[in-house]
C-alpha positions in Angstrom: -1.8 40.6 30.5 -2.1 41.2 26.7 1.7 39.5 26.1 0.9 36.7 28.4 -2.7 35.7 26.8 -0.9 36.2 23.1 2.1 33.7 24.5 -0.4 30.9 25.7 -2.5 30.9 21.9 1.1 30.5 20.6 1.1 27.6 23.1 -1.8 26.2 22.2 -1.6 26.1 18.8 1.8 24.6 19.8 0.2 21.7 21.7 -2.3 21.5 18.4 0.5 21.0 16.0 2.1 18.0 18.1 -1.1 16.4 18.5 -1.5 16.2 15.2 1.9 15.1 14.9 1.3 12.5 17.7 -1.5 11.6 15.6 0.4 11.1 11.7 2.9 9.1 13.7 0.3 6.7 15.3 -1.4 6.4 11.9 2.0 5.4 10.1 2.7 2.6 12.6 -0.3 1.6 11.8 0.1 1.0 8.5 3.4 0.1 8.5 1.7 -2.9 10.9 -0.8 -3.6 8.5 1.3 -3.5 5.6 3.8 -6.3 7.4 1.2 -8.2 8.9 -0.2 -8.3 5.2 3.4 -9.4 3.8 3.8 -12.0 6.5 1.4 -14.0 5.4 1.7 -13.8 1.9 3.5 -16.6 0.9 1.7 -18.9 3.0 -1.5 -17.7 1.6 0.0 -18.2 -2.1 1.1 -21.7 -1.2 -1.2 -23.3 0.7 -4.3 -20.9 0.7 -7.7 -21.7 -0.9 -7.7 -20.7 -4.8 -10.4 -17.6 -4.0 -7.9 -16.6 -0.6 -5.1 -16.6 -3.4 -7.3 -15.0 -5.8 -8.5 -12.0 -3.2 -4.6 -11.5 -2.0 -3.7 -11.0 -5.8 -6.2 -8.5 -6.1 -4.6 -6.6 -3.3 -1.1 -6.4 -5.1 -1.9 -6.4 -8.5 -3.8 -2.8 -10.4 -4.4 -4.6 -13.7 -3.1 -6.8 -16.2 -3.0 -6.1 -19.9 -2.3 -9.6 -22.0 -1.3 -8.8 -25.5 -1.3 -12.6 -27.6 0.1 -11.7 -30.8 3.2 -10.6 -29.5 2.7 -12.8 -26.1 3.6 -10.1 -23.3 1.9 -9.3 -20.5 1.8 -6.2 -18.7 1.5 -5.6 -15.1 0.4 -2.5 -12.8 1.6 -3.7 -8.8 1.0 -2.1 -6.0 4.2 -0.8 -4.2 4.1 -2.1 -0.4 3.9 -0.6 1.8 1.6 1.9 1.0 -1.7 3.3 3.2 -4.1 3.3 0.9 -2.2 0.6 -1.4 -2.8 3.3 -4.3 0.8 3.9 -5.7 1.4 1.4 -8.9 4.2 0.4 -10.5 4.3 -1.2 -14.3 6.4 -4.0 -15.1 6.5 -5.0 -18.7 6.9 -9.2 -18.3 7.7 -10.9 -22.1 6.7 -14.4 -22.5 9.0 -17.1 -24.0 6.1 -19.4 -24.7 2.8 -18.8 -26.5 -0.2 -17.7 -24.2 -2.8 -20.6 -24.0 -5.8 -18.9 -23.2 
């Protein structure tokens, strides 16, 4: 009686482990649906969108931008995509061949 109760708390914390797993998985399809749905419309929202729609989908891909005029660069922190929680940044160092008119 003893092995048999210790065999079905190995089975439950068993069943506990793949629920969670079931879980992870479901959460990861849905971001990866979020993220594409998010990509999909992308362009169309930069080409054609409202300037604050464009404004508010740039916000969501770009961390911050550093502008440096006397040496005209600009610096950029992105967001990687996909990501859940769009955290994860990436810099990428952009120099200008014209002046900044700001």
């Amino acid at each position: 009686m003893k092995e048999l109760k210790q065999k079905r708390h190995e089975l439950e914390a068993r069943l506990e482990e793949l629920d969670c797993l079931s879980l992870s998985q479901a959460e990861i399809e849905t971001i990866v649906s979020d993220a594409m749905d998010f990509l999909s419309g992308l362009e169309f929202i930069l080409r054609q969108g409202l300037p604050q729609t464009k404004l508010t989908i740039l916000r969501q891909c770009i961390e911050r931008i550093w502008i440096n005029k006397p040496i005209d660069t600009i610096k950029l922190a992105i967001r990687i995509v996909p990501a859940g929680n769009l955290q994860a940044t990436q810099e990428c160092k952009i120099f200008l061949e014209e002046k900044l008119s700001m």
